[in-house]
N, CA and C atoms as a LAMMPS dump frame, in Angstrom:
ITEM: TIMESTEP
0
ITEM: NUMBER OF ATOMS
414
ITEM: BOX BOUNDS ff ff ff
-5.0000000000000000e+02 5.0000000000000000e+02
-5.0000000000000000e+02 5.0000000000000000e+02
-5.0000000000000000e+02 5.0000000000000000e+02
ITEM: ATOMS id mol type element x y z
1 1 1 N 147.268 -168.803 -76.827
2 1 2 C 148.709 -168.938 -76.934
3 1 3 C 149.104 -170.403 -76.797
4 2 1 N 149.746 -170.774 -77.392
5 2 2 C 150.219 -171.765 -77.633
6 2 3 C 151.308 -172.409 -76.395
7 3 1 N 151.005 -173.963 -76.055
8 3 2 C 152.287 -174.042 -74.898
9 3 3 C 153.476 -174.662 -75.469
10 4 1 N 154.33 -173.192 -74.951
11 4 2 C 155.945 -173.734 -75.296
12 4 3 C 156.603 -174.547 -74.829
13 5 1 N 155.972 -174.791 -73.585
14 5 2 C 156.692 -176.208 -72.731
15 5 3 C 156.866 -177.199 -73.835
16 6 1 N 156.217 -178.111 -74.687
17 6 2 C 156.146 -179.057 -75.022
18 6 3 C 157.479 -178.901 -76.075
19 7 1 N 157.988 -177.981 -76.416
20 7 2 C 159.393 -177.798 -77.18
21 7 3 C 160.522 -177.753 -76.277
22 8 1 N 160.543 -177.486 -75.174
23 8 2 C 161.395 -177.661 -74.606
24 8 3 C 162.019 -178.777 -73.598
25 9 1 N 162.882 -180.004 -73.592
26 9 2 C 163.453 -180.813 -73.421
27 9 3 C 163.488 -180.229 -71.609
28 10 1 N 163.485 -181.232 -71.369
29 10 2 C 163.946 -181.447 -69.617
30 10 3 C 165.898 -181.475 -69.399
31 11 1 N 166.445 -181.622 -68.697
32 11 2 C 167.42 -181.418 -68.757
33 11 3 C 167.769 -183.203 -68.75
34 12 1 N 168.924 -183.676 -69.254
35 12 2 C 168.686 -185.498 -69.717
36 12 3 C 170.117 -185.571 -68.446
37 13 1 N 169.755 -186.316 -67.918
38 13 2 C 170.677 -186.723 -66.89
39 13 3 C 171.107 -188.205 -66.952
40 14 1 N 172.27 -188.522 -67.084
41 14 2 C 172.846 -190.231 -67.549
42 14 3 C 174.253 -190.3 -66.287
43 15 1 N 174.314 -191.372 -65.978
44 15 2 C 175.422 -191.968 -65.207
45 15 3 C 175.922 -192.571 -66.361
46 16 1 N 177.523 -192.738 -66.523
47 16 2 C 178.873 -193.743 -67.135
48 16 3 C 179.283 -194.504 -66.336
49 17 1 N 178.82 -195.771 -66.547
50 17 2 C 179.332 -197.002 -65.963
51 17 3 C 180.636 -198.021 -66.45
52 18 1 N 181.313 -198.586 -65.786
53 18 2 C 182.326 -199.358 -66.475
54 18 3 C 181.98 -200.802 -65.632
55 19 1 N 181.538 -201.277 -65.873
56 19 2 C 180.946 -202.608 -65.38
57 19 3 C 179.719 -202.333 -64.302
58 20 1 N 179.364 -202.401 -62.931
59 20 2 C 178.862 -201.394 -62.459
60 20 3 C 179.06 -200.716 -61.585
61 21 1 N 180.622 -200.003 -61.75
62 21 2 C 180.925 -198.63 -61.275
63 21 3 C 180.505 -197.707 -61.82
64 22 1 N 179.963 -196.817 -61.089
65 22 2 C 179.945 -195.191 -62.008
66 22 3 C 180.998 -194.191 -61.576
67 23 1 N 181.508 -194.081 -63.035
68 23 2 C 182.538 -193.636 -63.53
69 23 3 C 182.585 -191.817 -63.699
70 24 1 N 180.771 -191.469 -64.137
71 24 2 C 181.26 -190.283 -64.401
72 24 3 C 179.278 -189.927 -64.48
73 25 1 N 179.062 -188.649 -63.464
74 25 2 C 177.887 -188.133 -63.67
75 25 3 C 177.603 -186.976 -64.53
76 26 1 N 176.277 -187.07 -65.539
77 26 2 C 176.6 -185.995 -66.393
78 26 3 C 174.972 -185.419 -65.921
79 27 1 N 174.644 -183.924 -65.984
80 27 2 C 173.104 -182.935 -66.584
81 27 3 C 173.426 -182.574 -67.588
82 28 1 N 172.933 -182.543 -68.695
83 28 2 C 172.647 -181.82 -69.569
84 28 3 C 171.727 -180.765 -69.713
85 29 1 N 171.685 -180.18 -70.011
86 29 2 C 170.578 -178.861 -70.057
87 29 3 C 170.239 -178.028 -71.658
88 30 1 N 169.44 -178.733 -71.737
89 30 2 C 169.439 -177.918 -73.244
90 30 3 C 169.356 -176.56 -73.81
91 31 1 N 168.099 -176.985 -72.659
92 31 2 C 167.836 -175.204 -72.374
93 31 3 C 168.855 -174.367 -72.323
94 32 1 N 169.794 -173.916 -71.417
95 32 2 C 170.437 -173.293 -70.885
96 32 3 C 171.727 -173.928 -71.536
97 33 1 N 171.953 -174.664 -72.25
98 33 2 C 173.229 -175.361 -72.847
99 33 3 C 174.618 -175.17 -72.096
100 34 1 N 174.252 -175.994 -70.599
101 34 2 C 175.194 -176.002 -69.628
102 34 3 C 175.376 -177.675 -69.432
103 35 1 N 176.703 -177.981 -69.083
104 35 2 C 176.606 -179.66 -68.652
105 35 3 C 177.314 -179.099 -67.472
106 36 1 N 176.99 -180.452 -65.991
107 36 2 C 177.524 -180.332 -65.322
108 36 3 C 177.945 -182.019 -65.238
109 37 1 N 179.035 -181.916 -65.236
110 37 2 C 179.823 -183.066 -64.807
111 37 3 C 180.861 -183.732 -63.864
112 38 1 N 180.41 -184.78 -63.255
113 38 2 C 181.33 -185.239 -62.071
114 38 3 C 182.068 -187.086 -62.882
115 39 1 N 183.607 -186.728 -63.161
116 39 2 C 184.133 -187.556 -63.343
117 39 3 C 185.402 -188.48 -61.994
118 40 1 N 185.038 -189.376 -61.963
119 40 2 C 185.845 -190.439 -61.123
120 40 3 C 187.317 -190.281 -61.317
121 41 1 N 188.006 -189.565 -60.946
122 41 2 C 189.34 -189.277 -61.038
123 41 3 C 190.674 -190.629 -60.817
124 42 1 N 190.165 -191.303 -59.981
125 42 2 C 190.746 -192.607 -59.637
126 42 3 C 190.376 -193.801 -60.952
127 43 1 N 189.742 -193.229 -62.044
128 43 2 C 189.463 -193.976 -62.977
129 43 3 C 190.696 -194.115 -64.313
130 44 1 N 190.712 -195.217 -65.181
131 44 2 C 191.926 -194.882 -66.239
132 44 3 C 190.942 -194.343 -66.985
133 45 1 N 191.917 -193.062 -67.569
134 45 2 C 191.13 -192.514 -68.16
135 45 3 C 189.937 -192.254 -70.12
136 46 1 N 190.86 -193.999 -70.54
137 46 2 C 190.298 -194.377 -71.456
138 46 3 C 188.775 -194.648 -71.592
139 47 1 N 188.636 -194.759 -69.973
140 47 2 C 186.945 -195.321 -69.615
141 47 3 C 186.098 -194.024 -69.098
142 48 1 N 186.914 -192.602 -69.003
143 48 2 C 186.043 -191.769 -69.126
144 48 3 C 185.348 -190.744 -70.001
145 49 1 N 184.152 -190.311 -69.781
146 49 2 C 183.643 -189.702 -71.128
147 49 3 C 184.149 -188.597 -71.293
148 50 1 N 184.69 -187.813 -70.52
149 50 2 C 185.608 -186.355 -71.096
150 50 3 C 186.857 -186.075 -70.305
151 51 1 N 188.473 -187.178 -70.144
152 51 2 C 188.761 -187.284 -69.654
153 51 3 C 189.86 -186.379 -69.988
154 52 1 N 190.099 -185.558 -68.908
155 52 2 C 190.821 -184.072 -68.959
156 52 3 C 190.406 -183.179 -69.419
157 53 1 N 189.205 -182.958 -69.722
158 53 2 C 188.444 -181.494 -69.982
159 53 3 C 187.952 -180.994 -68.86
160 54 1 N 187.907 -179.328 -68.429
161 54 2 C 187.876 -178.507 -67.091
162 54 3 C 186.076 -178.684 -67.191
163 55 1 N 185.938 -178.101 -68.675
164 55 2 C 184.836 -177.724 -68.842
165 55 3 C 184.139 -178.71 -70.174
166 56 1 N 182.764 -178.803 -69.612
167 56 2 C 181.847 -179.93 -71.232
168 56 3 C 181.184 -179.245 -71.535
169 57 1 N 181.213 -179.142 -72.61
170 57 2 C 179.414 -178.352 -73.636
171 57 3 C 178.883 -179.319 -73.876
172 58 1 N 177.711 -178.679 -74.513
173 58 2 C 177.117 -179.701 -75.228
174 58 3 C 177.536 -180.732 -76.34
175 59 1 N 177.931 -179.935 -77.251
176 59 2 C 178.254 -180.585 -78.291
177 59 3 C 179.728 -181.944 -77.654
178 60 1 N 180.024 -181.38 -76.976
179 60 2 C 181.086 -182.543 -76.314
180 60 3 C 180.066 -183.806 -75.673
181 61 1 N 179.086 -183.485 -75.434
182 61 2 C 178.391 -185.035 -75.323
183 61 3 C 177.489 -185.509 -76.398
184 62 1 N 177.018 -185.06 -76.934
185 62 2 C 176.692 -185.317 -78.248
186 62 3 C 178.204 -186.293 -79.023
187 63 1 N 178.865 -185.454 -78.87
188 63 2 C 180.101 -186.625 -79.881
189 63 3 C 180.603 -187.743 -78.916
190 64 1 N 179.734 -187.274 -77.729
191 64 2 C 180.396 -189.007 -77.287
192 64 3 C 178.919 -189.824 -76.966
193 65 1 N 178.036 -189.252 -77.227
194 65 2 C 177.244 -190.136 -77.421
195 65 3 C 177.237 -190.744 -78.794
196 66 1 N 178.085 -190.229 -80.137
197 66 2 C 177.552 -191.171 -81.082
198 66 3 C 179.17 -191.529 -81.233
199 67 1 N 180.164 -191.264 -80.43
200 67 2 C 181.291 -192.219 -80.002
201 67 3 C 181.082 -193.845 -79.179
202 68 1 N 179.603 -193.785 -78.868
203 68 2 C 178.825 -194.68 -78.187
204 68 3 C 177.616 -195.26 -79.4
205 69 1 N 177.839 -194.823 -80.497
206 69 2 C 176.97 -195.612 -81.489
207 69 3 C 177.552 -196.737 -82.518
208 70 1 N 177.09 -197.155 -82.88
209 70 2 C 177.614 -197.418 -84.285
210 70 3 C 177.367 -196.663 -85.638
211 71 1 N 178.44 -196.902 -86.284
212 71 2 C 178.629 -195.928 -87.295
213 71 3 C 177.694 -195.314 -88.508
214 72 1 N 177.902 -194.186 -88.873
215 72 2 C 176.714 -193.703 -89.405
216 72 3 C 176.905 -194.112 -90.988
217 73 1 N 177.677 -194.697 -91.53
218 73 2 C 178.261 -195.278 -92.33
219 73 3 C 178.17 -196.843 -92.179
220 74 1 N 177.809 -197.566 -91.053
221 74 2 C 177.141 -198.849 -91.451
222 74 3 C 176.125 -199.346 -92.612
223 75 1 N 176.79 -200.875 -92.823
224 75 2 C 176.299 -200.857 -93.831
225 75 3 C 174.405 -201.359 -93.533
226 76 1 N 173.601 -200.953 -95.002
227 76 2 C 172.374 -201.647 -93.803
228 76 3 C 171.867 -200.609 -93.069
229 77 1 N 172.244 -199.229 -92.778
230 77 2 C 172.132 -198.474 -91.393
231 77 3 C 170.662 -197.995 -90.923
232 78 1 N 170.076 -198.225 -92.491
233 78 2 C 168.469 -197.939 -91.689
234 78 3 C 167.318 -198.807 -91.756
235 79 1 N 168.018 -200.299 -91.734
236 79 2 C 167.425 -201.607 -91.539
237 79 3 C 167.913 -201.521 -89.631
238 80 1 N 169.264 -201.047 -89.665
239 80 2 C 169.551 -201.399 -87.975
240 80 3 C 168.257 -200.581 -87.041
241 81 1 N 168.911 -198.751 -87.734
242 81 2 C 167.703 -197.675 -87.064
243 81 3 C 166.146 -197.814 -87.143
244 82 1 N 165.644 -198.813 -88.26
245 82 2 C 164.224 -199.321 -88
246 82 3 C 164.243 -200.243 -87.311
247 83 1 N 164.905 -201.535 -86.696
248 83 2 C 164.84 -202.558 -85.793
249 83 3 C 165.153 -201.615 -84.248
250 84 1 N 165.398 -200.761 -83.901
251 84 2 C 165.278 -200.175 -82.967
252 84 3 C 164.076 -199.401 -83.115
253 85 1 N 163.607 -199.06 -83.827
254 85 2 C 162.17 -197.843 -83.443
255 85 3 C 162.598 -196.881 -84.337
256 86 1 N 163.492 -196.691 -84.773
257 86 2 C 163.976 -195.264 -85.437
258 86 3 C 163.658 -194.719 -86.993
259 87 1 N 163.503 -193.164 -87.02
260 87 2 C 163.651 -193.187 -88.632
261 87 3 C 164.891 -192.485 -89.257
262 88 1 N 165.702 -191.998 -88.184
263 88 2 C 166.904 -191.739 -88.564
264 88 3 C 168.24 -191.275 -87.426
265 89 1 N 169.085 -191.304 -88.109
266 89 2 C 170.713 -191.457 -87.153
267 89 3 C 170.312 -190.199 -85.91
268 90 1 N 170.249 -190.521 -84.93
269 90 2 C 170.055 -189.178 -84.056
270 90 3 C 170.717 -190.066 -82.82
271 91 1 N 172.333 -189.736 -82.591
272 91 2 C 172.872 -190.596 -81.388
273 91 3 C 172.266 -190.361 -79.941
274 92 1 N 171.354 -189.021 -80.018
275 92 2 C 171.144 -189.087 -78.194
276 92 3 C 169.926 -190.275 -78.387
277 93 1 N 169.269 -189.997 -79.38
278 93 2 C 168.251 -191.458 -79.579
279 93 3 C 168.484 -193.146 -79.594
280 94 1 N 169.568 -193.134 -80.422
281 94 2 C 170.309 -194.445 -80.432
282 94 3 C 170.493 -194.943 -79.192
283 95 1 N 171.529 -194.314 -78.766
284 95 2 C 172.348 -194.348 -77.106
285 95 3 C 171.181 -194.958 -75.732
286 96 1 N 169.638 -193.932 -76.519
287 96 2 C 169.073 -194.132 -75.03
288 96 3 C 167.941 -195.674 -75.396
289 97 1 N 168.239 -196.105 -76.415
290 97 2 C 167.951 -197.633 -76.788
291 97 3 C 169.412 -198.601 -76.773
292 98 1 N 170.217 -198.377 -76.732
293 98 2 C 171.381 -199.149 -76.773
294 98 3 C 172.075 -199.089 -75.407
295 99 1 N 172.046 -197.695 -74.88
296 99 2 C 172.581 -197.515 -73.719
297 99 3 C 174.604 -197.936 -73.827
298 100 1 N 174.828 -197.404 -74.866
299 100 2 C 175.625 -196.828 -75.563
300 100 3 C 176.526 -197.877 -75.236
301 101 1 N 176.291 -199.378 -75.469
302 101 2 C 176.923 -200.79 -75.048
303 101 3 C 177.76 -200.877 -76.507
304 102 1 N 179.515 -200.742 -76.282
305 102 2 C 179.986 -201.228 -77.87
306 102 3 C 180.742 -202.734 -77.295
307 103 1 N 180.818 -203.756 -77.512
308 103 2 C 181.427 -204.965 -77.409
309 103 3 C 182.665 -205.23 -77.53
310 104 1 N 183.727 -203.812 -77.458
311 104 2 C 184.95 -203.636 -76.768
312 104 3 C 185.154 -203.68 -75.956
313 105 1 N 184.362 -203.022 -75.118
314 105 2 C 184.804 -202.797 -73.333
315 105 3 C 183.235 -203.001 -72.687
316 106 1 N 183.434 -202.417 -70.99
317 106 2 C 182.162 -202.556 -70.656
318 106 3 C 181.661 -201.462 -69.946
319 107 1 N 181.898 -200.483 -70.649
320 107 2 C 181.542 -198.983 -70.542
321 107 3 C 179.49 -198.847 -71.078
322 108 1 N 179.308 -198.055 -70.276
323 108 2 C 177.803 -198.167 -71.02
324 108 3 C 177.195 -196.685 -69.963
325 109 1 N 176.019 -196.499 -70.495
326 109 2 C 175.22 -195.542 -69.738
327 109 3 C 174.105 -195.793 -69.461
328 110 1 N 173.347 -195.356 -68.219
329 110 2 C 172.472 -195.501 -68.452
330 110 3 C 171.859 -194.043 -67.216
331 111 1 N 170.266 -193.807 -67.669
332 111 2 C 169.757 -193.062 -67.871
333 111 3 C 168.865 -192.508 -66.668
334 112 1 N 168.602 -191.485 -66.427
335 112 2 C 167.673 -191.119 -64.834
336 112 3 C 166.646 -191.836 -64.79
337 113 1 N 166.302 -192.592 -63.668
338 113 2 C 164.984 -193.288 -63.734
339 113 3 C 165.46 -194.862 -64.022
340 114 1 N 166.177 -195.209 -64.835
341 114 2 C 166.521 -196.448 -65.002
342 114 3 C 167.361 -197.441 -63.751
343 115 1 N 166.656 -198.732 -63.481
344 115 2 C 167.281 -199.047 -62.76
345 115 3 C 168.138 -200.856 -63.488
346 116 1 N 168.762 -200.479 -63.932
347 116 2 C 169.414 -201.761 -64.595
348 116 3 C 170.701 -201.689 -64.28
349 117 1 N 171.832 -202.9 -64.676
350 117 2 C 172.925 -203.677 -63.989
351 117 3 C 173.479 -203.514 -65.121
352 118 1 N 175.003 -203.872 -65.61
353 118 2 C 175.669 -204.533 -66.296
354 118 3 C 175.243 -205.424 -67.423
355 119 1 N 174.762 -206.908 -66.123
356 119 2 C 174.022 -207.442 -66.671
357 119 3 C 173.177 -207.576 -67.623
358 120 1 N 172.115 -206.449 -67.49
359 120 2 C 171.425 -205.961 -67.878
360 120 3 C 170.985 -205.527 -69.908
361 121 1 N 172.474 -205.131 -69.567
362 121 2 C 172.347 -204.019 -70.952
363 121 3 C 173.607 -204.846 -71.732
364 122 1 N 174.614 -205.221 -70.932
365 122 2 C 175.73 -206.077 -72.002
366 122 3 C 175.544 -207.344 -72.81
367 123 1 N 175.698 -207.745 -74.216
368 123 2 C 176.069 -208.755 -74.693
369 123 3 C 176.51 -209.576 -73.934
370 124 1 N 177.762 -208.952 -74.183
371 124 2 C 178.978 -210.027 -73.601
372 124 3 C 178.764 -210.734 -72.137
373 125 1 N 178.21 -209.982 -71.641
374 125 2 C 178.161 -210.5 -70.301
375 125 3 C 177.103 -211.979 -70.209
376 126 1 N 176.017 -211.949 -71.164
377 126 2 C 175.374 -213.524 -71.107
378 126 3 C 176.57 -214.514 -71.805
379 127 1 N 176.836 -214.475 -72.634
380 127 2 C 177.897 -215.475 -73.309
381 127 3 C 179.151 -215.43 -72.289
382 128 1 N 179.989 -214.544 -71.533
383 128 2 C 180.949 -214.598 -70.367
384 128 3 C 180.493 -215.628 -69.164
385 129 1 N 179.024 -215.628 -69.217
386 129 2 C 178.352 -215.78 -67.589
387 129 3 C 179.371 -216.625 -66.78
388 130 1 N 179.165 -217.652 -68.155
389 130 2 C 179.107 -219.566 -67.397
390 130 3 C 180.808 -219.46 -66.857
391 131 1 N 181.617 -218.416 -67.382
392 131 2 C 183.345 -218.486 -67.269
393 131 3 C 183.098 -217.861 -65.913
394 132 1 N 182.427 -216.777 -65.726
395 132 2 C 182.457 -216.642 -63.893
396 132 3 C 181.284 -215.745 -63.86
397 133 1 N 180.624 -215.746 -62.667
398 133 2 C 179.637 -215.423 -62.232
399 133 3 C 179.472 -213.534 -61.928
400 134 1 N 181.041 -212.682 -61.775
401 134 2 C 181.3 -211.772 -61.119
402 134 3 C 181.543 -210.738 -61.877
403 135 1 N 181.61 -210.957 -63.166
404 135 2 C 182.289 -210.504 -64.56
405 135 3 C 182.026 -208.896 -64.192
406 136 1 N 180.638 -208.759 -64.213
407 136 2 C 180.173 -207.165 -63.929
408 136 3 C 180.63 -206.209 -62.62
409 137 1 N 180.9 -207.385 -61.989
410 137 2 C 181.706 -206.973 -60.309
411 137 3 C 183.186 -206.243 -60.464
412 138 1 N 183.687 -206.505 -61.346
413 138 2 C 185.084 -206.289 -61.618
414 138 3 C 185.5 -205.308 -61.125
């Protein structure tokens, strides 16, 4: 018999950061296609990932993970998805190489096991540095 484990996904667990606050804890569960989520209520709520929903499915993080991509309609798009590793648009894939950084704001995620900063994962934040040191502190 064949092992089914290897088809089945672990449950993907990510923190939402807005500089480096965390903003909002998510499980996913594939298996069982349950999310459990803890959002920062004292947060505005432009910076959270499901802000005023009781309840998240799946598919509600899925669209904000590729609300956290760039567009699937870029031009170029699978010159970008091969300079990352990729052979095609799959946002929970993108996201967990990008860590879902768009150069609007400084919202980002990052992932169980990972231990990185702001710093870390933002653009903006090396070109900001030299204007102040605290940028990610905010």
């Amino acid at each position: 018999m064949k092992n089914l484990n290897m088809f089945i996904s672990p449950p993907l667990q990510f923190e939402v950061l807005e500089h480096d606050q965390v903003i909002a804890k998510v499980k996913l569960d594939y298996t069982n296609q349950t999310v459990d989520v803890w959002q920062d209520n004292e947060v505005t709520p432009v910076f959270l990932p499901f802000p005023g929903k009781q309840k998240v499915l799946v598919g509600d993080v899925l669209d904000y993970f590729e609300s956290r991509c760039l567009p699937r309609s870029r031009h170029h798009i699978e010159k970008v998805l091969q300079s990352l590793g990729l052979r095609e648009y799959v946002p929970t894939d993108i996201v967990k190489q990008t860590h879902g950084v768009l150069y609007d704001d400084y919202v980002w995620i990052r992932f169980s096991g990972e231990e990185l900063t702001c710093a870390d994962v933002h653009p903006r934040f090396a070109s900001e540095q030299g204007l102040s040191s605290d940028l990610c502190k905010q």
